[in-house]
N, C-alpha and C positions, 0 to 999 in steps of 0.2 A: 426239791433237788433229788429226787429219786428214779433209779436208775429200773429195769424190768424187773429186779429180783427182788428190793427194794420199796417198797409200797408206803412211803412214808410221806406225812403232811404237815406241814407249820404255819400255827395262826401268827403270821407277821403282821408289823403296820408297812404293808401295799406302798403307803405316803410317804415315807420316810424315805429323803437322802443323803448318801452316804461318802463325801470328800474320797476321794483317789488320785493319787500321783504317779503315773507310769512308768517302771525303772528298764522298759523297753520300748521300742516299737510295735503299735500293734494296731494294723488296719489304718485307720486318717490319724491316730493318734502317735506322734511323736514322744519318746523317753523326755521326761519332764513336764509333763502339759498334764494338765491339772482338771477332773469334772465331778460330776456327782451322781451315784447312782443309785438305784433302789439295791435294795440286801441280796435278793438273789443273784444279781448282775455284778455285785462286789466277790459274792462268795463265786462266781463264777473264773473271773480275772484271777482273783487270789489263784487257784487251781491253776490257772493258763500259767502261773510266774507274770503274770503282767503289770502285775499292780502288788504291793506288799501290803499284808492285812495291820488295820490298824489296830487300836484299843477299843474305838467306839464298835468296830465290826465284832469283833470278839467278845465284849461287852453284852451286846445285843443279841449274840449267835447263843449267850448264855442263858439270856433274858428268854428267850425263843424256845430254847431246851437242845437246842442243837449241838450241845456239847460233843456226840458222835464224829457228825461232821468238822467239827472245829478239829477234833484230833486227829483223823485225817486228813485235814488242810496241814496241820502243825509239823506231821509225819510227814508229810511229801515234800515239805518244804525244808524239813533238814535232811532227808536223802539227797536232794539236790543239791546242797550248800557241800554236802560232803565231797 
């Protein structure tokens, strides 16, 4: 999840998915409808506001070493709420 200035990489498990609940509409997916997705695609959503990050995502984002990006998930997500 690294951006051009940003050169950064994470040994994830690829396998793993991750339950999400949509508190909006987004693309075929309706607020409330329910799937599962690998970490990068969570950590993606979370970003869009589309899905709210769980325990297991953040959990995992730690386990990963992704604590950076976690705290800017965390950061933008209470600029928003404000």
């Amino acid at each position: 999840m690294a951006n051009s200035k940003e050169k950064k990489s994470y040994n994830i498990n690829a396998a793993k998915r991750y339950p999400v609940v949509f508190n909006k509409k987004y693309g075929a997916f309706q607020k409330g409808d329910e799937t599962s997705v690998t970490l990068p695609i969570a950590i993606k959503w979370v970003g869009l506001n589309v899905v709210d990050i769980t325990d297991e995502i953040k959990k995992d984002m730690v386990l990963y070493k992704m604590d950076d990006l976690l705290k800017k998930l965390t950061e933008k997500k209470e600029k928003t709420e404000k």
